[in-house]
C-alpha positions as CSV (number, residue, x, y, z in Angstrom):
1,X,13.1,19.5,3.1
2,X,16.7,19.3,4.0
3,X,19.1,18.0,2.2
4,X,19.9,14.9,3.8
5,X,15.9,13.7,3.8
6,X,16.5,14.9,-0.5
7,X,19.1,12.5,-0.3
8,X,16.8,9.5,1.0
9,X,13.8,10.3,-0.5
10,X,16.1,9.8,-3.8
11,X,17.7,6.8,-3.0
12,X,13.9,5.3,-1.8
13,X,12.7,6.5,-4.9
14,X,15.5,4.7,-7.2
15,X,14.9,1.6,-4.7
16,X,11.0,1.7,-5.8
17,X,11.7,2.1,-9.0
18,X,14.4,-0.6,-9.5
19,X,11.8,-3.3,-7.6
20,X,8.7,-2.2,-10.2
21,X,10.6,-2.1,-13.3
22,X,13.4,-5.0,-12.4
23,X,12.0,-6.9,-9.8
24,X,12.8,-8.1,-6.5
25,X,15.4,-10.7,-7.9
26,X,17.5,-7.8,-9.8
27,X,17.8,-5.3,-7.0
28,X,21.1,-4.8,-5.5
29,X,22.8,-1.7,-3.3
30,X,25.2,-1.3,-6.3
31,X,22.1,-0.9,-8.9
32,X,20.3,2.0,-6.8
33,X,23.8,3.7,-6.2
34,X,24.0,3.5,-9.8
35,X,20.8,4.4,-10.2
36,X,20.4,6.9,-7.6
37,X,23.9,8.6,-8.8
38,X,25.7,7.7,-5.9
39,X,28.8,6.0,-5.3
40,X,28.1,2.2,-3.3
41,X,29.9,3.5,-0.2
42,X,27.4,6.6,0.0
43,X,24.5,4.6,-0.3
44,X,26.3,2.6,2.6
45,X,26.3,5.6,4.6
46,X,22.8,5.8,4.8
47,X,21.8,1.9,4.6
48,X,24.7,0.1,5.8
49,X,23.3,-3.0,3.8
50,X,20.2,-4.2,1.7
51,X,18.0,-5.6,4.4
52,X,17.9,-1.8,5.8
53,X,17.4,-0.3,2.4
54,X,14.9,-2.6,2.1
55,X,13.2,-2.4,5.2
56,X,13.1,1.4,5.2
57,X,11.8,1.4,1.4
58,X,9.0,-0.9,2.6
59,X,8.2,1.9,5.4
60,X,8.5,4.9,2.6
61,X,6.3,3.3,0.1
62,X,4.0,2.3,2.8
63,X,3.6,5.9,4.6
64,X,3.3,7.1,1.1
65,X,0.2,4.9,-0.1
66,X,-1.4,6.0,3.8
67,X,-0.7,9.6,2.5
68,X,-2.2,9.1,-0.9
69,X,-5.1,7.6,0.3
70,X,-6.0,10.2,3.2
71,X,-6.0,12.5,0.6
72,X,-8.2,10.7,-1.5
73,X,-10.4,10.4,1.3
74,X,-10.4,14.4,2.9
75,X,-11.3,15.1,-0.8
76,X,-14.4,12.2,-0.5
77,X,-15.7,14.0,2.4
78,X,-15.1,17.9,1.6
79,X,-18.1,19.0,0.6
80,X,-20.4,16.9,3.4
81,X,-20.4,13.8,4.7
82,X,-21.5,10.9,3.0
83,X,-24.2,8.6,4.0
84,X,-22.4,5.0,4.6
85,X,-23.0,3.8,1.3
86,X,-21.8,6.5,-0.8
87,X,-18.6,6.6,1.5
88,X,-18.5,2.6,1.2
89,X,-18.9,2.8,-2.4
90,X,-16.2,5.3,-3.0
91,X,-13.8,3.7,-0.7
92,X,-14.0,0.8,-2.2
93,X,-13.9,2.4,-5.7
94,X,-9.9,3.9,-4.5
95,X,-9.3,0.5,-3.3
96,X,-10.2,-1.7,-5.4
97,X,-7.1,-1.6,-8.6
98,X,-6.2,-3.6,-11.1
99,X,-3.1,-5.5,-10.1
100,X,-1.5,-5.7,-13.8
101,X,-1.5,-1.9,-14.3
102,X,-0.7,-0.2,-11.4
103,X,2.6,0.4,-9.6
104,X,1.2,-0.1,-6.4
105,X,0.6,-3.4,-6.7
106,X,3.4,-4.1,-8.4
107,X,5.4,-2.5,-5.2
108,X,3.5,-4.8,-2.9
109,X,4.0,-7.8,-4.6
110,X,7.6,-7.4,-5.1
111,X,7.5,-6.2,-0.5
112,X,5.5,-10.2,-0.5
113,X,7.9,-11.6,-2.3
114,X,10.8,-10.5,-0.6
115,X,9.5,-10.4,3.3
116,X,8.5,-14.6,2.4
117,X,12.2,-14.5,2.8
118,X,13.4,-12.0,5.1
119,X,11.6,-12.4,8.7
120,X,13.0,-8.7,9.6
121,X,11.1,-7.2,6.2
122,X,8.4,-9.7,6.9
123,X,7.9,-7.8,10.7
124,X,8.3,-4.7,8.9
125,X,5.3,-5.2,6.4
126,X,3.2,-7.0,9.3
127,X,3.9,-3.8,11.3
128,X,2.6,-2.0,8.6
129,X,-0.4,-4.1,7.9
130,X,-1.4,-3.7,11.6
131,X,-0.5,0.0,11.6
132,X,-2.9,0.1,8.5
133,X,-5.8,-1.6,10.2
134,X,-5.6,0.7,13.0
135,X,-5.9,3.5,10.6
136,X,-8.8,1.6,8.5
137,X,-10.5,1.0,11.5
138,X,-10.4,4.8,12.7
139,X,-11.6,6.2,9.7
140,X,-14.4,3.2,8.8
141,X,-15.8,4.2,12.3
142,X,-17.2,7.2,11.6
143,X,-19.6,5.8,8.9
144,X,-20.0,1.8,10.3
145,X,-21.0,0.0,13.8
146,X,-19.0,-2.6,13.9
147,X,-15.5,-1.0,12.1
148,X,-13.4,-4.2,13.4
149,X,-15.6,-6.8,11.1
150,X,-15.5,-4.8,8.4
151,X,-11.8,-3.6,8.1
152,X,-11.4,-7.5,9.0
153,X,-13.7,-8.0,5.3
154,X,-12.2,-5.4,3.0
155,X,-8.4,-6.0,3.8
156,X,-8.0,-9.1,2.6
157,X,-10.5,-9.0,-0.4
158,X,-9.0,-5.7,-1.4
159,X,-5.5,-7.1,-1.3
160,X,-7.1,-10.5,-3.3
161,X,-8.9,-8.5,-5.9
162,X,-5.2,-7.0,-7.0
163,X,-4.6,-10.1,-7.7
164,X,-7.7,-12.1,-9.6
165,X,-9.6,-8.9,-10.7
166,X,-8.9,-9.8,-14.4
167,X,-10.5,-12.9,-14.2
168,X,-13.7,-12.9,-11.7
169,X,-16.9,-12.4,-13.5
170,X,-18.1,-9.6,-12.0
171,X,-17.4,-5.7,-13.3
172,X,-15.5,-3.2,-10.6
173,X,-18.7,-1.6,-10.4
174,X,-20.7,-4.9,-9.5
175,X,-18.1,-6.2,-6.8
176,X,-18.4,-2.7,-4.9
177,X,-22.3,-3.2,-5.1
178,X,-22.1,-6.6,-3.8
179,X,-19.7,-5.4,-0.9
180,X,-21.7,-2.8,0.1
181,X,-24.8,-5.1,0.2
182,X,-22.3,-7.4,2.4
183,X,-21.3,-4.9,4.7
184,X,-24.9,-4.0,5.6
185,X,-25.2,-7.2,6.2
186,X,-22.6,-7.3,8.7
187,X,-23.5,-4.1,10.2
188,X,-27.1,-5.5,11.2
C-alpha cells in the first residue's frame, strides 16, 4: 500500500472511530485531524470538507463489511458446497448481530442518522444498499430459485433484527429456523 492510500485508510479509520465511540453529533474535520494526527489543513487536502469525509467513510466502511462478509462466506463454502439450508442457516447466522454490541451496527446507525440529513450521503448509502443487493442477489443464486424475493426478505429483516433482537421472543437460533422455513416457502 502506498503511502498516500496509508494516509486515508488512517484518516477513515479515525472518522470510524470518532462516529462509534462519539457519535454522529460530535464528529468534526478538526476532531479526526486531531485524532488522525494531522493538522485541519491536511485533512483538507484529502477531504476538502465533512460531507466528503463523510461520504467516502460511508464507501470505506461499506466495501469493508462486503469484504468481511465474502470472506466469511469463501470460508462457508471451502470444504463443499452446502445444501440450501445449511448455506441459509449459516448466512443468516453472519447476519444476523446483536445491534447493542457490535461496531457494525453502531457504524450503520450513526451512516442513518446522518444521510436522514444529508441527501448527498443519503445517495451514497442508497448506492450502496443497491450495490449490496446486487451482490446478495449473485451469491443467494447459486443455492435459491428465486434470489430476487429472497434478498428482497432478508435485507430488511436483517437490518430490523439489529435493531429489536433484544427484545423479540424468539432465540438467534429460532429466528434463523423460522427463516429458513420462510424461504422454502417462497422458493416453492
Amino acid at each position: 500500500m502506498d503511502k498516500k492510500a496509508e494516509r486515508l485508510n488512517q484518516i477513515l479509520s479515525t472518522t470510524i472511530e470518532v462516529l462509534i465511540n462519539e457519535g454522529a453529533e460530535n464528529l468534526s474535520m478538526r476532531k479526526v485531524a486531531k485524532n488522525a494526527n494531522l493538522s485541519l489543513s491536511n485533512l483538507q487536502y484529502y477531504y476538502k470538507d465533512k460531507n466528503l469525509l463523510l461520504i467516502a467513510t460511508v464507501e470505506f466502511y461499506f466495501e469493508s463489511c462486503k469484504k468481511e462478509l465474502t470472506q466469511a462466506i469463501k470460508l462457508l463454502t471451502a470444504d463443499s458446497a452446502p445444501d440450501k439450508n445449511i448455506f441459509l442457516e449459516k448466512l443468516l447466522s453472519m447476519l444476523l448481530i446483536d445491534g447493542k454490541s457490535s461496531h457494525q451496527t453502531l457504524m450503520f446507525q450513526e451512516i442513518w442518522t446522518l444521510a436522514s440529513r444529508n441527501k448527498e450521503l443519503q445517495n451514497a448509502v442508497e448506492t450502496y444498499y443497491k450495490t449490496y443487493c446486487l451482490w446478495m442477489i449473485d451469491l443467494v443464486s447459486a443455492f435459491c430459485s428465486k434470489p430476487k424475493e429472497i434478498v428482497s426478505f432478508l435485507i430488511p429483516f436483517v437490518e430490523g433484527y439489529t435493531i429489536v433482537n433484544n427484545v423479540i421472543p424468539l432465540t438467534k437460533e429460532k429466528v434463523i429456523q423460522m427463516m429458513v422455513k420462510l424461504i422454502t416457502i417462497v422458493e416453492k
